[in-house]
N, C-alpha and C positions, 0 to 999 in steps of 0.2 A: 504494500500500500504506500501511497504517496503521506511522507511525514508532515503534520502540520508546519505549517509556516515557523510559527514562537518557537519551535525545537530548534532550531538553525539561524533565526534572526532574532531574538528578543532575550536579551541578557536574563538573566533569573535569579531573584531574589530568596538568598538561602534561608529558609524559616521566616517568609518572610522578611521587608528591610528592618530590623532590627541596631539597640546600639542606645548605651545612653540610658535614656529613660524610659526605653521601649523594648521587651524583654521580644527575644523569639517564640515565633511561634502562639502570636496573639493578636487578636483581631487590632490595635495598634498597629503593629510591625504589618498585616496583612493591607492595611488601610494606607498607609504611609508608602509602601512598593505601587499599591496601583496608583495613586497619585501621582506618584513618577513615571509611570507606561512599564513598569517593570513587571516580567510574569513570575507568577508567586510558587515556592517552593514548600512544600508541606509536610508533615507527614500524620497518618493515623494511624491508631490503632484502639483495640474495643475496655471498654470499661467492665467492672465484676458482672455489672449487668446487660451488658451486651451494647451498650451503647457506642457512639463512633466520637473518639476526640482529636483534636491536633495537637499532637504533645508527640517529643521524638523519644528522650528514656524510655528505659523501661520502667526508671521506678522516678517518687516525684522529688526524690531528694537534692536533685542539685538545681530544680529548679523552684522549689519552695521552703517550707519551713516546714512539712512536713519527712514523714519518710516511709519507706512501703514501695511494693508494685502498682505499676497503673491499676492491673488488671486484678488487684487484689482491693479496690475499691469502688462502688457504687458511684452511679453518675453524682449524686445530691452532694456527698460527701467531698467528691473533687472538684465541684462546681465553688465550694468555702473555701478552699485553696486560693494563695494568691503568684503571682508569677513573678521570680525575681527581684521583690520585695514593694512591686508595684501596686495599684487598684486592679490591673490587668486580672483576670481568672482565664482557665485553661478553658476554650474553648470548644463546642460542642462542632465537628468536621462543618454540619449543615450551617451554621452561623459564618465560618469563612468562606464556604461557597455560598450562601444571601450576599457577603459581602462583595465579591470578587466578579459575580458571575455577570458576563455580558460585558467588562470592563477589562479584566487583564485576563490573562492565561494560567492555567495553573500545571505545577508538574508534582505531581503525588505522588510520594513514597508511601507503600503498603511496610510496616516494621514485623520484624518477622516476631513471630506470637506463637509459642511452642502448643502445641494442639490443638492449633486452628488451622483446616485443611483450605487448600485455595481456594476449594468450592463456595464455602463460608464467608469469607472476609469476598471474596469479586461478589458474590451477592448481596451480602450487604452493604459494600462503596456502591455498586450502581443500583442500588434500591435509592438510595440519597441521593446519589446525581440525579438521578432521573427527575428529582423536584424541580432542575434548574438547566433547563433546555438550551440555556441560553448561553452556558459555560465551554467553553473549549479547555480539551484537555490533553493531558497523557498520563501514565501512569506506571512506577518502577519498583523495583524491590533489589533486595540483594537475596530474597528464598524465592528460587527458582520457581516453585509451584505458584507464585503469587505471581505475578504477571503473566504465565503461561494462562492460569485461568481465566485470569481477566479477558484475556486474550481470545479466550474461546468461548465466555458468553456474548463480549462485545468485541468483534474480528475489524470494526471500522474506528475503532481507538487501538492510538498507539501506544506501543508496551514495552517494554526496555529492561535491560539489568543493572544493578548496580556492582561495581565490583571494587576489588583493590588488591593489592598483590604486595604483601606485608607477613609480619611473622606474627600468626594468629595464636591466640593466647585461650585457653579453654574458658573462659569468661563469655569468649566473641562466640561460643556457640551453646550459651543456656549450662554450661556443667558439663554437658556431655561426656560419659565416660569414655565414648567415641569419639572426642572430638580431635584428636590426632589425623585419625582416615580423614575424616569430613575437612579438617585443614589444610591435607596434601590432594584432595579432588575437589577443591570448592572452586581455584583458580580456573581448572578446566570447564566445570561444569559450567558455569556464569559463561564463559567466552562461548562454549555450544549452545548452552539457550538461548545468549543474544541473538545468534547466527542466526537461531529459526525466529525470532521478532526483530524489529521495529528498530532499535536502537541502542548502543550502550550507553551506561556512563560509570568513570572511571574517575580514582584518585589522580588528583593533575597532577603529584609527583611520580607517577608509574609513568609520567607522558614523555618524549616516545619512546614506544617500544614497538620490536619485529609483530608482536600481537597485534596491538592496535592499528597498526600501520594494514595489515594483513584484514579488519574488520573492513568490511562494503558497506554497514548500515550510518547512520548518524552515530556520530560521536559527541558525548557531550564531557567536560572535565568541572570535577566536582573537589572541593570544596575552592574558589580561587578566593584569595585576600589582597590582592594589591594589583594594580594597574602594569605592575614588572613583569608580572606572574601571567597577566591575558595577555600581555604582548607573544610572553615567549610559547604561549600555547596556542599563537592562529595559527602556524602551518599543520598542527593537531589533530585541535579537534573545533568540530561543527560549532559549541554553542559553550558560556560558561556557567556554571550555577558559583553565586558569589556571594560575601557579604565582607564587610568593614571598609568596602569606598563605592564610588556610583559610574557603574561604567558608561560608556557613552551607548545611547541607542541608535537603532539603525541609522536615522535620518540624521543623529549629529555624526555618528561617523562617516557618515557620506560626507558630509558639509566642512569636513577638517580633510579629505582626502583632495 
């Protein structure tokens, strides 16, 4: 399928433009990127009660005063939460798409949620989406089965992986007493399920490499921090996912070229 436009021209805003007095990953930080033309970067995942938030931990300790799993809490109870010592509260997925929708773009990380199969979590993001016709999107993970399914309920949204090629630590996969194997085939696996979707996206310090060079879909480089760092990644990749300065958007980079 032909990739949306925003993947390849429209800078992206990591958690949200975030910074300051405006914590990531809150309808602030979401409101303040589309005010800029910036497309919004996300992620979800489900509450004790099945609900959908935009929060990226797994648990809410580094970005509250509380401490615990997301998923070890009731929506009511994380809703008194505050964010990075703000008024900000951790908002409910559907409140950033009311906000965003029809105005910027969004790019959704599904976070991987140990016994939630793909089937689950793509049904219930596009039960949500589906309120808001008006949103353009795409949608990534770094668990394979999470954008593969998306992928095969809705085949006209694009789907992508997230990757990184680093020395993984049993943390980075839930405890697993497997998590040795799953560190030495996770690099593979991510670069073959990219192959059969839509698009990658990779740590901008893995950039380049014989792999990525070797990828035909869109490329996108994640996490960038400085305007040194997007320069040295155009011959790259396609698009950046950024935060801590404002890159230029299309039209101003036409107009300094």
């Amino acid at each position: 399928m032909k990739v949306p436009a925003f993947l390849t021209q429209t800078p992206i805003a990591h958690r949200g433009l975030h910074g300051g007095e405006i914590p990531e990953n809150s309808l602030a930080a979401f409101e303040a990127a589309a005010r800029k033309g910036y497309a919004v970067e996300t992620d979800v995942r489900f509450t004790r009660d099945g609900q959908l938030v935009a929060f990226h931990d797994d648990t809410v300790d580094r970005m509250t005063d509380a401490s615990g799993s997301v998923s070890a809490f009731p929506l009511s109870v994380l809703r008194e939460l505050r964010l990075g010592g703000t008024a900000e509260r951790i908002p409910l997925f559907s409140e950033c798409l009311e906000l965003i929708a029809g105005r910027v773009p969004l790019l959704l990380e599904i976070k991987d949620m140990p016994g939630v199969s793909g089937a689950k979590i793509a049904a219930a993001v596009c039960d949500v989406i589906g309120r808001f016709p008006a949103l353009e999107y795409a949608v990534q993970s770094f668990q394979p089965a999470y954008p593969t399914a998306y992928k095969k309920l809705c085949p006209a949204i694009a789907c992508g992986m997230l990757g990184i090629d680093k020395d993984y630590k049993k943390e980075d996969f839930h405890n697993s007493p497997l998590w040795r194997i799953k560190a030495k085939l996770l690099p593979d696996i991510c670069y073959r399920t990219a192959k059969k979707l839509d698009f990658i996206s990779y740590y901008c310090g893995n950039y380049p490499s014989d792999k990525l060079r070797a990828y035909r879909g869109v490329k996108l480089a994640w996490t960038v921090r400085s305007p040194e760092e997007a320069e040295r990644l155009r011959p790259f990749a396609d698009n950046i996912i950024f935060e801590g300065f404002l890159p230029a958007l299309p039209s101003e980079d036409c107009s300094n070229r």
